[in-house]
KOLLODREN-175094 format. One record per residue (C-alpha): residue in one letter; x, y, z. Coordinates in steps of 0.5 Angstrom, whole numbers, plus 500, padded with zeros to 3 digits. Layout:
<rs>
AXYZ/...
</rs>
This chain:
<rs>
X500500500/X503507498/X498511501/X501511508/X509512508/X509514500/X515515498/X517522496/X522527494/X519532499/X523526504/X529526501/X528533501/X527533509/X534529510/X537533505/X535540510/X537536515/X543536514/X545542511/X547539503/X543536497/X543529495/X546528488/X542523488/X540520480/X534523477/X531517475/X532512480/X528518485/X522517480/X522510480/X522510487/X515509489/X515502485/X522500487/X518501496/X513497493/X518492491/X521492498/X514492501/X511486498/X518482500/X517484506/X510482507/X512474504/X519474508/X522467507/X528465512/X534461511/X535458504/X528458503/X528464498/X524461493/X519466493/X524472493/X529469489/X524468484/X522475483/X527478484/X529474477/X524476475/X524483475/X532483473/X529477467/X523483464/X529489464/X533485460/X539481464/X541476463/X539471470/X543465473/X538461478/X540456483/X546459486/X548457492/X541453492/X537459491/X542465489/X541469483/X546472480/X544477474/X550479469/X549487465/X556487460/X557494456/X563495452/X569491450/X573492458/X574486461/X574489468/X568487472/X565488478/X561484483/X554488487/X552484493/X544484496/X542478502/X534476501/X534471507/X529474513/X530472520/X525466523/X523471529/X515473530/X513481528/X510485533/X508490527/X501492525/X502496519/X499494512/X506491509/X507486516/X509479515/X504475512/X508469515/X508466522/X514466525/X518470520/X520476519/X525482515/X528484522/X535486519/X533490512/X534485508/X529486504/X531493502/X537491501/X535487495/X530493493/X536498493/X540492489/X534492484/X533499483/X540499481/X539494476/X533497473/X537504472/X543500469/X539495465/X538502460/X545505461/X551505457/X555510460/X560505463/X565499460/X565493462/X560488467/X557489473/X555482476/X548483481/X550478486/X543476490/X545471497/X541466500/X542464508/X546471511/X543470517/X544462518/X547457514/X553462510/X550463503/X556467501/X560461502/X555457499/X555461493/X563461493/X563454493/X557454488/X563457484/X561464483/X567468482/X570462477/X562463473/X561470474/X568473474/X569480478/X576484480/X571487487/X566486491/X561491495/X555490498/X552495504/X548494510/X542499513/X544501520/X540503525/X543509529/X546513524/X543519521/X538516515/X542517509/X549518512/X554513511/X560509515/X565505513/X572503515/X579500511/X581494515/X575489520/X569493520/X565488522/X568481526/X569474526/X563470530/X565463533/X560459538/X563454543/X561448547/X565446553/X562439557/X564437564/X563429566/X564428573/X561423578/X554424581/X552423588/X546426593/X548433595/X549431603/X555427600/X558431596/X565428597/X562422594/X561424587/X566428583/X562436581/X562437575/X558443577/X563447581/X568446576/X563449571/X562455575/X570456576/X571455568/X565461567/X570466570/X577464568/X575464560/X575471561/X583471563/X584470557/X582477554/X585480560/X591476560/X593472554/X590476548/X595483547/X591488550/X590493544/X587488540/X579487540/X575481542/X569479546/X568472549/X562471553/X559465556/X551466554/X550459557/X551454564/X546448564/X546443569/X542438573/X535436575/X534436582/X536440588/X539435592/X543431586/X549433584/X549432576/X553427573/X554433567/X554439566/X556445560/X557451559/X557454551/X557461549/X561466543/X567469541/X568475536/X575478533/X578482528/X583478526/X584470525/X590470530/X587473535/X581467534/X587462534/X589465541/X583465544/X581458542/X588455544/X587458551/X580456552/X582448550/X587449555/X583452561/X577448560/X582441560/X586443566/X579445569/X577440568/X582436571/X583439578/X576437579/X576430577/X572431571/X573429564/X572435559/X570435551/X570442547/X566444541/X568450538/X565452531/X568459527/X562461523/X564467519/X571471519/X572477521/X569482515/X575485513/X574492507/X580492502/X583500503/X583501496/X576499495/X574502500/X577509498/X574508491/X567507495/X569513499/X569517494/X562516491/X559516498/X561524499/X560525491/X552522493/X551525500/X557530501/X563529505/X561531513/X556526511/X560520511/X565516516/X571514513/X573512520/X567509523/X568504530/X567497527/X562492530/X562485534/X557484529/X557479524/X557479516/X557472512/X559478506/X565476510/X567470505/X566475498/X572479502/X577473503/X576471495/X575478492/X578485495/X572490496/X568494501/X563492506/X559499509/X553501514/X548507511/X545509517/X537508517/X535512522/X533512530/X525509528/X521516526/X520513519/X516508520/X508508519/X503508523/X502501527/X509499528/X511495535/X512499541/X520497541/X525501537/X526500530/X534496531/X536491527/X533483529/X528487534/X520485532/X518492532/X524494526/X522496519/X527498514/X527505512/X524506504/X527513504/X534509503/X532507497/X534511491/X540513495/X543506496/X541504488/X544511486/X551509490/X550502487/X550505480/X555511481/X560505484/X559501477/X561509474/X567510478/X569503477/X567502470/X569509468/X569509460/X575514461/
</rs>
């Protein structure tokens, strides 16, 4: 519905006031704007998690099929990767977009809320595929670059590493590219203001399981059994040793123990008991450290107390590490696009994780955050909670749209350039 929340100029209009500058945003992509928000709008009405995009993957095919792109399905499972070649360069660059929801139940009651129990677009996905596709359509009818520009759309960001899926589906040996971008909607930062940062921008995030066997008893003879309880509790606090003792103080990194289980009864004690939770770096070393150092802790734990110990620790996605020349490239553009005192060249990086972290081990390029705001554009019956990422209260900010579609093609101009 458009009627609510209409997409218009007077809202980048209100932005651009607001701070002090006019967008160079691209004249046509602003007068499509109201059909790329009804785009966004419906995805986010039918959101789909995991790699279950089926419905998504198969409209945005769609849509990039009818301006005349030549469209790969089943990438990764259920990627999509559209290929615009102008020219004679064989200079290619790679535009990156997630299309996964979260499986989470909103809380918001406006007309383009989730019609699927249990799922939800929490993390802006939807626009980010919205942006993408509105950059597509612009350059399906433009000639003004030399080269090929590859539209990666990614199943699974949130769970299940589809920008791994798709690496291993061969997606830069298929579909060849000398740099990858992709950006992400941030909650927090001024809308239409963007951040990003050579180097980690976003970190690594692993998950670890730590199970102590002892021997169980009644809790009126302890010295009976061997508690795998009072070694679980010593653990919890000596794991937090290794930031403050192991690891080299000026790097960052977070270990959190987010769960402790044991037992059934009060006056038993347990045979077992585990204990599980994340770590996150910037930096494999780092990662390297603290998963030598945990083993190590949790078996020498282990022993003091009589007990048997077994370690898990699953790395999921690496640290999201940008390219310094890509990154400078896109800088550039962010400044040409919303003026230079309304992007961070320098923003603080997050221990948040970002699965586009695996395009970057394969390709140089430039990972960033284009702010979303503090809430205020939502419609009418929204949930009563903030507008922040994988909140049920959250919706994606529609006047981004041709802002981050207009990013999208100048990245394509600037690195394409004719000249």
């Amino acid at each position: 519905m458009l009627a609510e929340g209409f997409l218009r100029a007077s809202n980048l209009d209100r932005i651009a006031e607001h701070k002090g500058k006019s967008m160079n945003l691209i004249d046509d992509i602003l007068s499509r704007a109201a059909e790329i928000q009804t785009i966004r709008r419906d995805i986010h009405a039918h959101p789909e998690v995991g790699y279950d995009v089926v419905r998504t993957s198969e409209l945005v095919a769609a849509k990039l099929e009818h301006w005349g792109l030549d469209v790969t399905r089943s990438v990764g499972r259920t990627g999509v990767v559209a290929t615009l070649k102008r020219g004679t360069s064989a200079r290619a660059i790679g535009l990156r977009a997630d299309m996964d929801a979260l499986p989470m139940q909103e809380s918001n009651e406006f007309a383009h809320r989730s019609t699927i129990a249990g799922a939800m677009h929490a993390c802006g996905h939807d626009g980010h595929t919205a942006m993408l596709l509105g950059a597509a359509q612009y350059l399906a009818a433009d000639n003004g670059f030399d080269g090929t520009v590859q539209f990666i759309f990614q199943p699974a960001e949130e769970a299940g590493a589809g920008a791994q899926a798709m690496i291993d589906d061969g997606l830069f040996e298929r579909f060849p590219v000398d740099a990858v971008f992709g950006v992400h909607n941030w909650p927090g930062i001024a809308a239409g203001n963007f951040g990003v940062r050579p180097g980690p921008i976003m970190a690594s995030t692993s998950l670890f399981k730590i199970t102590l066997r002892g021997a169980g008893c009644h809790g009126a003879m302890p010295h009976l059994g061997r508690d795998p309880v009072i070694a679980a509790a010593q653990l919890v606090t000596s794991l937090q040793s290794i930031l403050t003792r192991n690891k080299n103080p000026i790097e960052a990194a977070a270990l959190s123990v987010t769960q402790v289980h044991a037992g059934e009864a009060q006056n038993v004690v347990p045979t077992e008991a585990w204990l599980g939770g994340t770590v996150r770096t910037f930096s494999d070393e780092t990662l390297d450290l603290i998963e030598d150092r945990l083993r190590a802790i949790s078996s020498a734990t282990a022993l003091a107390f009589g007990c048997e110990c077994d370690v898990v620790f699953d790395r999921n996605y690496p640290p999201t590490v940008n390219d310094a020349t890509q990154t400078a490239l896109a800088v550039e553009v962010m400044r040409e696009l919303v003026g230079d005192g309304n992007v961070n060249a320098s923003v603080d990086p997050t221990m948040a994780a970002e699965d586009f972290a695996f395009m970057l081990r394969a390709k140089p390029g430039c990972y960033a955050f284009l702010g979303n705001g503090s809430g205020d554009h939502r419609t009418p019956g929204h949930g009563a909670g903030p507008c922040l990422l994988h909140n049920s209260s959250y919706d994606f900010n529609d006047e981004l749209l041709p802002i981050g579609s207009s990013y999208f093609v100048k990245l394509v101009h600037r690195f394409l350039s004719k000249q």
